[in-house]
C-alpha positions as a Python dict, from the first residue, in 0.01 Angstrom:
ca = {
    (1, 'X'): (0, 0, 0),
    (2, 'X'): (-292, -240, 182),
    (3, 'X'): (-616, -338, 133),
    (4, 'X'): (-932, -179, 254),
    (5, 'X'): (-1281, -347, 160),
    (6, 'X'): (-1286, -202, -171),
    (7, 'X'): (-1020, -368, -331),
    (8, 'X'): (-742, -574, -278),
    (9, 'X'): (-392, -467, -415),
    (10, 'X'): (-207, -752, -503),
    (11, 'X'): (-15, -702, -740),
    (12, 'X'): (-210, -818, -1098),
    (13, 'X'): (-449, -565, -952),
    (14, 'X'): (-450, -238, -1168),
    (15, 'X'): (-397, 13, -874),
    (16, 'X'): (-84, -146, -811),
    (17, 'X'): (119, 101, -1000),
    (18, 'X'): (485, 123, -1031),
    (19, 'X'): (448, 394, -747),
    (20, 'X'): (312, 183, -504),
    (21, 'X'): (550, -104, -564),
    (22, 'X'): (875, 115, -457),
    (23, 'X'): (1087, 99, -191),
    (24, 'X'): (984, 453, -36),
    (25, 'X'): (623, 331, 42),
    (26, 'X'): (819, 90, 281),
    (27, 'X'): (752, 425, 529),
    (28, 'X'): (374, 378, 508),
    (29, 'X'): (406, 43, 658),
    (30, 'X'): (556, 173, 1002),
    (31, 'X'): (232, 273, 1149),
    (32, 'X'): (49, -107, 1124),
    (33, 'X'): (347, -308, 1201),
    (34, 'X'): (365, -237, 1555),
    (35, 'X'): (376, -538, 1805),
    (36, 'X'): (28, -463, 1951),
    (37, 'X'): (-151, -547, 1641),
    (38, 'X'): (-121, -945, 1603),
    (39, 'X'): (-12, -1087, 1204),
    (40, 'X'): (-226, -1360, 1020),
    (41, 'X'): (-108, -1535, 734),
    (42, 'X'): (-299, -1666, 497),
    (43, 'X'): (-115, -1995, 355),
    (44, 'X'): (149, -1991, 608),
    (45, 'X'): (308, -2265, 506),
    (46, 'X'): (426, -2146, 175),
    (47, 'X'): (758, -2097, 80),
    (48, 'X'): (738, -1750, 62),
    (49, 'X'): (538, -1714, 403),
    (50, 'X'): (670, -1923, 669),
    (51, 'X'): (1023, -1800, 695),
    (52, 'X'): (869, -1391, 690),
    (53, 'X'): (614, -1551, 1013),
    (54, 'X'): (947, -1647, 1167),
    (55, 'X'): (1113, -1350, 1126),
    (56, 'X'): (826, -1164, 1293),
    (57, 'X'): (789, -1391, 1526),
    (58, 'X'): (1152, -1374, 1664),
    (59, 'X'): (1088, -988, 1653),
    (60, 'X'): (832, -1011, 1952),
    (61, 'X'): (529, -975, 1672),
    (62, 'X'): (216, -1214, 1737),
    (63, 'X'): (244, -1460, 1476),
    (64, 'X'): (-78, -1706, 1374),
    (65, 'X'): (-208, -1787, 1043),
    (66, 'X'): (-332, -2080, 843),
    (67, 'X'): (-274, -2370, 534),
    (68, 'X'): (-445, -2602, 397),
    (69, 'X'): (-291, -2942, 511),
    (70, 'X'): (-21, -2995, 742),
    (71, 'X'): (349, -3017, 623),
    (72, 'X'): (671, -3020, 796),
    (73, 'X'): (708, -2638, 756),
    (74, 'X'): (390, -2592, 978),
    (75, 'X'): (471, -2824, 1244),
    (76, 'X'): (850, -2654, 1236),
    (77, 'X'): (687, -2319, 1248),
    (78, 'X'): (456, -2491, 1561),
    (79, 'X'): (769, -2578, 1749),
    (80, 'X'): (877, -2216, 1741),
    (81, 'X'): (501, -2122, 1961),
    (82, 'X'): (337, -2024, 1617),
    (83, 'X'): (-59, -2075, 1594),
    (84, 'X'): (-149, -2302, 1236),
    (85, 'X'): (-490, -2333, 1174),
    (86, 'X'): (-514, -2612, 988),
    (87, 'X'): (-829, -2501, 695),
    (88, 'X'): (-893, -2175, 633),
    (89, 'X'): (-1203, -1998, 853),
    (90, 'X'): (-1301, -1690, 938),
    (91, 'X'): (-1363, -1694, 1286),
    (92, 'X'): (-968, -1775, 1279),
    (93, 'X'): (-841, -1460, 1216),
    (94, 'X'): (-812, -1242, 1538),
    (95, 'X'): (-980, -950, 1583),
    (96, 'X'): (-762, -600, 1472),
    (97, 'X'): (-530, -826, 1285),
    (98, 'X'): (-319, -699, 982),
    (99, 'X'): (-354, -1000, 712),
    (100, 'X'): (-52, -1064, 525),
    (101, 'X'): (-127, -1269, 185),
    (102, 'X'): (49, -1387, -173),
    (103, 'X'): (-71, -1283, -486),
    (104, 'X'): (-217, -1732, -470),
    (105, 'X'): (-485, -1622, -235),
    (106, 'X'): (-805, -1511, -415),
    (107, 'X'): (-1041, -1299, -286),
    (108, 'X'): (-1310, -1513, -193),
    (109, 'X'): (-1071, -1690, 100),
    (110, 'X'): (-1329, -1631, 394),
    (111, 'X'): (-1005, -1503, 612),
    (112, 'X'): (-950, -1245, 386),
    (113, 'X'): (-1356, -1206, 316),
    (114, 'X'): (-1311, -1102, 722),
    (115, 'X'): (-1050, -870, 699),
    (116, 'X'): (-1180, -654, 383),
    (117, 'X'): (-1552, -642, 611),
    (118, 'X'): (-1342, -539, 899),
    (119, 'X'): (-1154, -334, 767),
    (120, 'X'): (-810, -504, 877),
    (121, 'X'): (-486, -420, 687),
    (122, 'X'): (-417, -619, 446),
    (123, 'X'): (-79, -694, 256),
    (124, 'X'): (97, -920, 13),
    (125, 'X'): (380, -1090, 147),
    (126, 'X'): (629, -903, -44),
    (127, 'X'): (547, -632, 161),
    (128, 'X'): (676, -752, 459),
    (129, 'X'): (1021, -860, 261),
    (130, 'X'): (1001, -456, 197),
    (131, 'X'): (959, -393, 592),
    (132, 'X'): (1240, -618, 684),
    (133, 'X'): (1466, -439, 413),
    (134, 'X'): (1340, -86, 453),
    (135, 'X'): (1110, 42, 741),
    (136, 'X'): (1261, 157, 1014),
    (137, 'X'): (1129, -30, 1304),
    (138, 'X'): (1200, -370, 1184),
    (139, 'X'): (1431, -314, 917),
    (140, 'X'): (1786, -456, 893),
    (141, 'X'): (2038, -249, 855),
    (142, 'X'): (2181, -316, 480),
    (143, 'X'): (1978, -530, 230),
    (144, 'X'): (2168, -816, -19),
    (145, 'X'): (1941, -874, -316),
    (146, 'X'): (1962, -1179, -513),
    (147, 'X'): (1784, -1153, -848),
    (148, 'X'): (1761, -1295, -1251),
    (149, 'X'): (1586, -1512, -1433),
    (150, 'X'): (1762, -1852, -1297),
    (151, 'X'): (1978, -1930, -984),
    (152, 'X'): (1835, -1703, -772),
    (153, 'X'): (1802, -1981, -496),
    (154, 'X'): (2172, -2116, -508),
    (155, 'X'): (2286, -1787, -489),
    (156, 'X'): (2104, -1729, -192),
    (157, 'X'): (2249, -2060, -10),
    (158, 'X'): (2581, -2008, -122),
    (159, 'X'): (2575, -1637, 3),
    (160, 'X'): (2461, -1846, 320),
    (161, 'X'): (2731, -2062, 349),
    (162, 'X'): (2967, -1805, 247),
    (163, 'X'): (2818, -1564, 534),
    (164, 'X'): (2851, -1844, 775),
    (165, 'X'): (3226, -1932, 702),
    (166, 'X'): (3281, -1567, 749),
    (167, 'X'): (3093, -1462, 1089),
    (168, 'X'): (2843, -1283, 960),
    (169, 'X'): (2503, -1295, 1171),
    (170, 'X'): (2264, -1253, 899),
    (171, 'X'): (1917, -1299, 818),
    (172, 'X'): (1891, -1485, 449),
    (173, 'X'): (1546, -1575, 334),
    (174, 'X'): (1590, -1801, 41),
    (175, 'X'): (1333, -1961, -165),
    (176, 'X'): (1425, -2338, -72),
    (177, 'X'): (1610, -2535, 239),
    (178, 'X'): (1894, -2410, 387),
    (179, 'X'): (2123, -2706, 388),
    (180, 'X'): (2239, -2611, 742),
    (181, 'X'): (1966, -2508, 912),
    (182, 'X'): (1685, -2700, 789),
    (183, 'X'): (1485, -2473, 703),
    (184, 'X'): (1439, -2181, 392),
    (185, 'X'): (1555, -1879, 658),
    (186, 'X'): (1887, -1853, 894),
    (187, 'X'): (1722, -1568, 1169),
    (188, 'X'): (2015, -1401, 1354),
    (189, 'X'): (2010, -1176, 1634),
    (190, 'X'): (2170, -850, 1593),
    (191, 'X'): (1936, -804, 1238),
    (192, 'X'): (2219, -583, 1043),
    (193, 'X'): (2208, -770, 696),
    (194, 'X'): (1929, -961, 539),
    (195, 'X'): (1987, -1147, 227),
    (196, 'X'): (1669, -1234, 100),
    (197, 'X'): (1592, -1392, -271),
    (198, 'X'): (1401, -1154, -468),
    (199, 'X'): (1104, -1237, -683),
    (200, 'X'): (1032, -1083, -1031),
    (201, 'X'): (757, -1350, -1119),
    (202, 'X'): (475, -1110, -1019),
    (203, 'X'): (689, -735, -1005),
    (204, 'X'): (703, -703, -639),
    (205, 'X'): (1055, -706, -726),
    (206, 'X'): (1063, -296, -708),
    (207, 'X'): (949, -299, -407),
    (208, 'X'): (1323, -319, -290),
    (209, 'X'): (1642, -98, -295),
    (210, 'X'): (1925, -317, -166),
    (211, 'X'): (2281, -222, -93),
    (212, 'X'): (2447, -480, -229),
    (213, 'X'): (2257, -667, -542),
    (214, 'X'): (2301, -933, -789),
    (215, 'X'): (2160, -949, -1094),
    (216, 'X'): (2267, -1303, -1222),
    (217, 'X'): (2067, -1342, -1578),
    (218, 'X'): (1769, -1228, -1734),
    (219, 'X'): (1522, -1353, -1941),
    (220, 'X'): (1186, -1355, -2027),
    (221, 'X'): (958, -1631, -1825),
    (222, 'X'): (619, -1559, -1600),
    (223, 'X'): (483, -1478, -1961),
    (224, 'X'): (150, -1446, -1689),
    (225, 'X'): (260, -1163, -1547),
    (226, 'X'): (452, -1015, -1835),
    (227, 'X'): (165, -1017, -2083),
    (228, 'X'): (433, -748, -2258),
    (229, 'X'): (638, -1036, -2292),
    (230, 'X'): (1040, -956, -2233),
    (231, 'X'): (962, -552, -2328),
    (232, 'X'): (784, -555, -1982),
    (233, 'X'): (1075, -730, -1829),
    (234, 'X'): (1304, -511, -1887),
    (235, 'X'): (1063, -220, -1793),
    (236, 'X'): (1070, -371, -1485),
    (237, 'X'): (1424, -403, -1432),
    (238, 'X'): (1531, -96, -1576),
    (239, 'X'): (1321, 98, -1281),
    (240, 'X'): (1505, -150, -1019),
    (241, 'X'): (1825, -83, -1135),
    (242, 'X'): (1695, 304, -1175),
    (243, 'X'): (1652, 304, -757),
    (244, 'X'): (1943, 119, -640),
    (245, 'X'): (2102, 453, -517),
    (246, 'X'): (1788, 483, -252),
    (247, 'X'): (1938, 146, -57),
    (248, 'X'): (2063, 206, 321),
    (249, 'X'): (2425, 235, 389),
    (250, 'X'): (2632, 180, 716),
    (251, 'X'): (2977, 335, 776),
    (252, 'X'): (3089, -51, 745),
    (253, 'X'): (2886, -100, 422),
    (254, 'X'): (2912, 215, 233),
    (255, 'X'): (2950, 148, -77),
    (256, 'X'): (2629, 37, -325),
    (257, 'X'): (2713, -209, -541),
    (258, 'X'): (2546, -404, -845),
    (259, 'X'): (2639, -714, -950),
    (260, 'X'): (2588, -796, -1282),
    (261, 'X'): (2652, -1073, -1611),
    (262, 'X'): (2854, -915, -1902),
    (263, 'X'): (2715, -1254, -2127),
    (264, 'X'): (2330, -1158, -2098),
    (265, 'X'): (2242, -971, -2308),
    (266, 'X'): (1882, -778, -2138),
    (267, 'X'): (2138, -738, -1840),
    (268, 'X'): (2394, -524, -2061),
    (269, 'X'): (2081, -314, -2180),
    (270, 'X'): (1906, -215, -1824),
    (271, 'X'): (2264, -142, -1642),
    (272, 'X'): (2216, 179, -1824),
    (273, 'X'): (1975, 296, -1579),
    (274, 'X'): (2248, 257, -1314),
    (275, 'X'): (2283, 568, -1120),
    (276, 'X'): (2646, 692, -1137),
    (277, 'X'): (2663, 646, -720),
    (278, 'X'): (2641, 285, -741),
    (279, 'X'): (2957, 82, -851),
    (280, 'X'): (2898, -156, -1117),
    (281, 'X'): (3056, -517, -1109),
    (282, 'X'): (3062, -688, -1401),
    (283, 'X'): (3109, -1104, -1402),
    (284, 'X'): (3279, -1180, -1764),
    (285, 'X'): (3226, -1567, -1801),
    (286, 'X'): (3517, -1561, -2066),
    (287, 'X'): (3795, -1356, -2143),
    (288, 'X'): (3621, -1272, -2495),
    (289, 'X'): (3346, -1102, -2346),
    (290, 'X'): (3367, -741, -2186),
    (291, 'X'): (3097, -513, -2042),
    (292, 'X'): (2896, -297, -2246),
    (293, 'X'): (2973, 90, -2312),
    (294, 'X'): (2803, 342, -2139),
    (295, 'X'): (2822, 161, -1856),
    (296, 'X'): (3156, 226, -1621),
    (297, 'X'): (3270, -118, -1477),
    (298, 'X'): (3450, -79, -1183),
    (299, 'X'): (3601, -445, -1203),
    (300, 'X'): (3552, -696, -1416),
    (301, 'X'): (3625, -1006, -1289),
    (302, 'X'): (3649, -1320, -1538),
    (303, 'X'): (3659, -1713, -1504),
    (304, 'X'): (3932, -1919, -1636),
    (305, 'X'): (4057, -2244, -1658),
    (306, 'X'): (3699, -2460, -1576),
    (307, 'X'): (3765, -2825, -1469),
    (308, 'X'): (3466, -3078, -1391),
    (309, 'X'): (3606, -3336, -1120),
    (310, 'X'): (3476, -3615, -959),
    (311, 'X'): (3093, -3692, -968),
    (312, 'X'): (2921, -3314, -840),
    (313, 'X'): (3212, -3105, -808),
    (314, 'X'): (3398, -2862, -1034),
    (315, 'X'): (3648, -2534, -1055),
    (316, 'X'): (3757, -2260, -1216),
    (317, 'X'): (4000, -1947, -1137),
    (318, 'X'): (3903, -1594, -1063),
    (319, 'X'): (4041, -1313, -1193),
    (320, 'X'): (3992, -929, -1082),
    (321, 'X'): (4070, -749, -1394),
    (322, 'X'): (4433, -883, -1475),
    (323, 'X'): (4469, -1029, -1085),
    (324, 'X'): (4443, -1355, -1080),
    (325, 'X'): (4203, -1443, -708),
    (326, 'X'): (4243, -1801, -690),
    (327, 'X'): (4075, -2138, -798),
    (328, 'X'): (3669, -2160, -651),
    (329, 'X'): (3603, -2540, -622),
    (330, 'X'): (3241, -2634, -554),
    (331, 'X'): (3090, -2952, -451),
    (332, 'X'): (2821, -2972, -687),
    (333, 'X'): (2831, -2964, -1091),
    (334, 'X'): (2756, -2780, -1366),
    (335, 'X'): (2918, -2468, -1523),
    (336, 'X'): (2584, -2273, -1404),
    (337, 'X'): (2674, -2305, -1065),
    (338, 'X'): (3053, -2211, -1142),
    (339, 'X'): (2894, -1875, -1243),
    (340, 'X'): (2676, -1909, -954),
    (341, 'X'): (2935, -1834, -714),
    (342, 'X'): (3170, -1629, -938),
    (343, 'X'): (2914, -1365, -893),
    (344, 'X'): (2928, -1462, -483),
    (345, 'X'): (3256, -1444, -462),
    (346, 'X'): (3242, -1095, -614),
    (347, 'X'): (2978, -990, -347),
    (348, 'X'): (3210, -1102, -69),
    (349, 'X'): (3490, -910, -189),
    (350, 'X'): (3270, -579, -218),
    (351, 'X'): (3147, -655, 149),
    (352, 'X'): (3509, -653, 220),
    (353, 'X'): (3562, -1052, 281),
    (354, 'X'): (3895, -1221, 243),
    (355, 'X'): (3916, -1463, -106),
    (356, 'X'): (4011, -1730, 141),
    (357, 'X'): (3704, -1701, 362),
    (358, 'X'): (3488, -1661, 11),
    (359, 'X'): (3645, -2003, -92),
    (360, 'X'): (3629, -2174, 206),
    (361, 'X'): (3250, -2091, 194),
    (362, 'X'): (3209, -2196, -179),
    (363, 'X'): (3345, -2581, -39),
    (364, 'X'): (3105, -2619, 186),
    (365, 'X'): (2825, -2544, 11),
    (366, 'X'): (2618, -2880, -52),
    (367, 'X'): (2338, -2726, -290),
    (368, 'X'): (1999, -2674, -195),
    (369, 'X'): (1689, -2894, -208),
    (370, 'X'): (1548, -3008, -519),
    (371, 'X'): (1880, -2813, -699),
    (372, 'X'): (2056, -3102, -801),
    (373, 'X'): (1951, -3319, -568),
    (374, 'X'): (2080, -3716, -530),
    (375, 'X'): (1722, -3836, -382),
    (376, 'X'): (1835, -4190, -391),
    (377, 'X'): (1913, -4537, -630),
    (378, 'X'): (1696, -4742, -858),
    (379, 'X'): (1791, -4996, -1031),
    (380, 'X'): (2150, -4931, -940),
    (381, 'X'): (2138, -4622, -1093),
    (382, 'X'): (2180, -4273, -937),
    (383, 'X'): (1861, -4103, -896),
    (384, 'X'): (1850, -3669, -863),
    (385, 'X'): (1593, -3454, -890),
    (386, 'X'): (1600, -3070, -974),
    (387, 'X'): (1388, -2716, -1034),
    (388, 'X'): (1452, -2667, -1346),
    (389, 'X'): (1167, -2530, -1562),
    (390, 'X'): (1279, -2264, -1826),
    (391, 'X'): (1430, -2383, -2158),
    (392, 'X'): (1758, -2226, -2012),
    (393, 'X'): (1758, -2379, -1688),
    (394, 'X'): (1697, -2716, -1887),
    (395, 'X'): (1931, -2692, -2116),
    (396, 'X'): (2211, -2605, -1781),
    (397, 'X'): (2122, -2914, -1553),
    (398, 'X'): (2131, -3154, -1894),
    (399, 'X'): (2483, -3036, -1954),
    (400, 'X'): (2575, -3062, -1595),
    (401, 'X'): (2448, -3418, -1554),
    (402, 'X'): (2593, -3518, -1890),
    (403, 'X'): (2948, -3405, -1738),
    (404, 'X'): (2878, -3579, -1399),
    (405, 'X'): (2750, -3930, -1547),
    (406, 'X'): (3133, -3887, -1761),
    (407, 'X'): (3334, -3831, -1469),
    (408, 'X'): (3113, -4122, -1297),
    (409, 'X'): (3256, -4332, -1576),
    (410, 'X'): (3584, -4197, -1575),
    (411, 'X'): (3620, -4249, -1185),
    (412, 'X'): (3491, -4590, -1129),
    (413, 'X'): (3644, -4730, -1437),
    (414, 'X'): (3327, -4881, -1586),
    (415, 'X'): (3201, -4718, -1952),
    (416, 'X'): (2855, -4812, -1911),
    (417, 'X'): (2499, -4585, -1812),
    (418, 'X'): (2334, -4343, -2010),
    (419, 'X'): (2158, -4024, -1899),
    (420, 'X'): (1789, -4068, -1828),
    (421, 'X'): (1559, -3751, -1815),
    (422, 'X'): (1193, -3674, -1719),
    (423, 'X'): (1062, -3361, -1777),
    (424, 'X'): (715, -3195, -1638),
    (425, 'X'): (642, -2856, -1817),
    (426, 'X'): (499, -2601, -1567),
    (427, 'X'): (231, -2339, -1628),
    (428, 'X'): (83, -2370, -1955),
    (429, 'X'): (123, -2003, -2010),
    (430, 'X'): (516, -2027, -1968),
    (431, 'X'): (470, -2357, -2244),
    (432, 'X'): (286, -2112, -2510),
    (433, 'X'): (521, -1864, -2470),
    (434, 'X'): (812, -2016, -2459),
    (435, 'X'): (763, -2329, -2715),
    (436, 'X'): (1037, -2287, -2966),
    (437, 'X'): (1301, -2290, -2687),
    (438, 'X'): (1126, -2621, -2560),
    (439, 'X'): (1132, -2766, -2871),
    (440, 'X'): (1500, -2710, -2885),
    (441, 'X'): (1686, -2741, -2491),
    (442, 'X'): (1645, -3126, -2527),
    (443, 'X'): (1831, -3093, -2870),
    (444, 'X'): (2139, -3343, -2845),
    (445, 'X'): (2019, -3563, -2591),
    (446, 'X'): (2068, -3932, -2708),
    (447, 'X'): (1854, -4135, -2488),
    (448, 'X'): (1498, -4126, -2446),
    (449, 'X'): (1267, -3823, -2294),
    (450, 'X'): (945, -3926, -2046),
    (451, 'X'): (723, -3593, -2063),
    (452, 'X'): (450, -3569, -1756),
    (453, 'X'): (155, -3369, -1827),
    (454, 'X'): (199, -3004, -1804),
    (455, 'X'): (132, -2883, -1422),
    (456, 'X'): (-109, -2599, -1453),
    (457, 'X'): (-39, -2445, -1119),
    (458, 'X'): (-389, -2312, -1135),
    (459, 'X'): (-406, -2180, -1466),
    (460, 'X'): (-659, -2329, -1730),
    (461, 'X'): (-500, -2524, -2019),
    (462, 'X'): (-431, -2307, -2329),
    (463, 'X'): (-597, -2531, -2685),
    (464, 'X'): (-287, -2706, -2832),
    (465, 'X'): (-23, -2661, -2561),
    (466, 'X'): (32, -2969, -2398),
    (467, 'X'): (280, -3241, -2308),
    (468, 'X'): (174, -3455, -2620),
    (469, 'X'): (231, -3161, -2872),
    (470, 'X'): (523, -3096, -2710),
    (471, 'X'): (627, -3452, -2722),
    (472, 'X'): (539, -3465, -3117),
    (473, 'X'): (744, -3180, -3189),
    (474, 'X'): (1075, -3280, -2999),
    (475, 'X'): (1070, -3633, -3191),
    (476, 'X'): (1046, -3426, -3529),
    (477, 'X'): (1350, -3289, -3402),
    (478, 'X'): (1489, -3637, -3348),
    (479, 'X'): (1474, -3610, -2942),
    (480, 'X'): (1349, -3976, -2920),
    (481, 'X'): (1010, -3855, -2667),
    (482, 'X'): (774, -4061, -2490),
    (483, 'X'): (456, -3885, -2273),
    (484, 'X'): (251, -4016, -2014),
    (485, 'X'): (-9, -3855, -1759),
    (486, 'X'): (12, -4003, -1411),
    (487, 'X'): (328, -4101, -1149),
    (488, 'X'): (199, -4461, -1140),
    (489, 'X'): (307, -4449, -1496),
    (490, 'X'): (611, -4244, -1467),
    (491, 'X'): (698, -4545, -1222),
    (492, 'X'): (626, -4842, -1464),
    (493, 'X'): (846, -4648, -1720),
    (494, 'X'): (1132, -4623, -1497),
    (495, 'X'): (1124, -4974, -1395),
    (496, 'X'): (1172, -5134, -1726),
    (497, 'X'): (1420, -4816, -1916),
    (498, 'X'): (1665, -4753, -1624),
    (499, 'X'): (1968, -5036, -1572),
    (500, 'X'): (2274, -5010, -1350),
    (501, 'X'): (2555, -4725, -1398),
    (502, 'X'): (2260, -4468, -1534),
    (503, 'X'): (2197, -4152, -1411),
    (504, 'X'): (1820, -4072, -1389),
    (505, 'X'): (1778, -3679, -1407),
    (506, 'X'): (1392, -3528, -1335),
    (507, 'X'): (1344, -3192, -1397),
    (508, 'X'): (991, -2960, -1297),
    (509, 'X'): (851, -2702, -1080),
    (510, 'X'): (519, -2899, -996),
    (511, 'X'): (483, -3277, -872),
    (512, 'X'): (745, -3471, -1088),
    (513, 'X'): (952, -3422, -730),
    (514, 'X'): (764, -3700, -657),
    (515, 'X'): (795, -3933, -903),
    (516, 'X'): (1161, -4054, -820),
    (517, 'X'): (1129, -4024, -431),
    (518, 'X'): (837, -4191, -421),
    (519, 'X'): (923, -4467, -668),
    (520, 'X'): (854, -4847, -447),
    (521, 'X'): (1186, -4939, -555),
    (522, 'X'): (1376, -4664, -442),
    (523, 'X'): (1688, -4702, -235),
    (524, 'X'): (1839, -4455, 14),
    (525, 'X'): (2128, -4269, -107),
    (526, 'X'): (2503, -4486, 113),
    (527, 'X'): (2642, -4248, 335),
}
């Protein structure tokens, strides 16, 4: 469960076993996280760390911890009385502290060096998801789990905004900004649900049992931590489905529920692990397809009669079995995100919500950061930014902008503007193992494709698997491809391709965020 000097478990180490990553080990944590011993976290300005400091810190916990440069999360996370050590040193950590870490921090970080010679507890961040979800003394009192391959962040901020139209105090941890706080968690103050996005990049995922979960897609990526490519995904997924029945009920919140996509197809096969006490959902995107056998669907629920409107908005109608719901309408695009909160709107209903609250909630939803994201003009030409890094995920937001730059032209009247895409590959791991779906989720597109150099997030390049091959393969394919290695060029490129009308579309989990908000001619987005 934690570190002692011998070893750290994180979880690529090998005594991190399928036992120890399970929601009943959540116990073991109740002895250390008591309010006399102070927290340190080690890169607490990470996505993944700074909202789980806040939510120990509005617990009455002693919250400090450290990052390597200042950012706007640390000086947020300073207004709330939090210590940031700016620079990572040893004498920072205070003394009988339990270290919290992710699986990013290596072993020779001298705050951690201090904690293993001390013998401090040590444990990955994840961990302290688990203690909010399951241990007793700071636990919530029902978990909502938001999991798959893609999406897992809009779910999480349209579960938000859905919450909030509703009344619901919760606590949702979500892996980007929360449009209406500011910030990636909403704390509330009576701490009975959390809705936190769940992580299966690195298997901490079975860490957690929640009541309600939703299991939007599934596919194989992290090929890093899946070295068993997608036979070790599914492993993985068939054990969390395996323990849902172990999540915490209330007399208001009795009733388990999964959540799950009748069109993917790894989804179909680990719902078979579903313990018979938890009641299956299934989200049909079509009438044609039905859930699987040998798995008993409570509902289905299926989405009709899909409309893209105006410039980032669509709808579609929601059917329980044969009852019609009523029409979602979102404000931002892409059939993706009709799915998206399809699958919300099914997770309000089994927390007992009205359909009108659920819809009200779905409006008001604005997307979260770099999901779509207008960052500004260029040019005169619209300028958004998004996540998107798997083949799949590609493939989605290229579809959705293509639909948003034709409404554009339908609304204003004026046929001109093309579609403009960059694209930064991330992890060259991910690249190897996934290259034949690169080489194809650009197929179709009719203007030309700027490649950045592949991101390596800290991984070491892999012979042959690079932006340039990549770039050579997708103009075999007739994807017209230039590549180029720096912003500064990125910029020059933009400056002389992109006209009036166009919609520029960059798409990567590593720096390309910069390239269009940082771009000198760049104009803030009208009001």
């Amino acid at each position: 469960m934690f570190a002692s000097s011998a070893s750290l478990l994180s979880p690529q180490s090998p005594s991190a076993t399928n036992e120890t990553l399970h929601p009943s080990q959540a116990m073991a944590l109740e002895g250390m996280l008591n309010k006399t011993r102070p927290l340190y976290f080690v890169g607490i300005g990470g996505a993944g760390m700074s909202p789980l400091a806040l939510a120990f810190h509005q617990q009455g916990f002693t919250v400090s911890g450290a990052d390597l440069k200042p950012s706007a999360t640390t000086k947020d996370l300073e207004s709330f009385g939090i210590t940031v050590f700016i620079g990572h040193k040893a004498e920072q950590v205070p003394e009988n502290a339990v270290l919290v870490v992710s699986t990013a921090i290596h072993t020779e970080n001298p705050e951690l060096q201090v904690a293993l010679k001390n013998k401090y507890p040590v444990l990955h961040r994840s961990q302290l998801l688990q203690a909010l979800m399951h241990t007793p003394s700071v636990a919530h009192q029902i978990g909502v789990g938001l999991s798959g391959t893609h999406g897992k962040t809009t779910l999480t901020g349209m579960a938000n905004s859905v919450f909030n139209a509703a009344g619901l105090d919760a606590t949702v941890i979500a892996g980007g900004i929360l449009p209406d706080c500011g910030r990636n968690i909403r704390l509330s103050q009576n701490h009975e649900i959390l809705v936190a996005e769940l992580d299966e990049s690195d298997g901490t995922i079975l860490r957690y049992s929640p009541t309600f979960t939703i299991l939007s897609n599934l596919e194989l990526d992290h090929a890093d931590h899946y070295q068993q490519g997608e036979a070790g995904l599914q492993d993985t997924f068939e054990q969390v489905c395996s323990q849902l029945d172990l999540a915490p009920t209330t007399e208001k919140f009795s009733n388990r529920t999964l959540i799950l996509n009748a069109s993917c197809r790894l989804s179909r096969i680990v719902a078979k692990k579903l313990p018979t006490t938890v009641t299956a959902l299934w989200f049909c995107p079509t009438s044609e397809i039905t859930p699987p056998e040998g798995v008993l669907p409570q509902h289905t629920f299926t989405l009709k009669n899909i409309e893209a409107g105006h410039f980032g908005s669509s709808t579609g109608v929601l059917y329980q079995d044969e009852t019609k719901l009523g029409t979602i309408t979102l404000n931002v695009p892409g059939l993706h995100n009709l799915h998206n909160a399809s699958q919300i709107a099914m997770l309000g209903i089994a927390m007992g919500l009205g359909f009108e609250t659920i819809q009200t909630g779905l409006l008001a939803f604005t997307g979260m950061g770099r999901r779509f994201e207008k960052v500004g003009t260029l040019n005169g030409a619209i300028l958004v930014d998004d996540y998107a890094h798997h083949p799949t995920e590609v493939k989605a937001t290229i579809q959705a902008a293509k639909a948003a730059l034709e409404s554009q032209k339908v609304s204003s009247g004026n046929p001109n503007g093309k579609l403009v895409v960059l694209f930064q590959p991330h992890r060259f791991t991910r690249l190897q193992a996934l290259w034949d779906d690169f080489t194809t989720c650009f197929d179709g597109l009719e203007t030309e494709l700027l490649l950045l150099d592949v991101y390596p997030a800290h991984e070491a390049p892999i012979a042959g698997v690079t932006a340039t091959a990549l770039a050579t393969a997708l103009n075999k394919r007739g994807v017209k491809t230039t590549s180029c290695a720096t912003i500064i060029e990125a910029h020059a490129w933009l400056s002389t391709y992109v006209v009036p009308n166009d919609l520029v579309l960059s798409m990567g989990a590593g720096d390309i965020t910069a390239v269009l908000r940082t771009h000198p001619n760049r104009q803030a987005m009208a009001v």
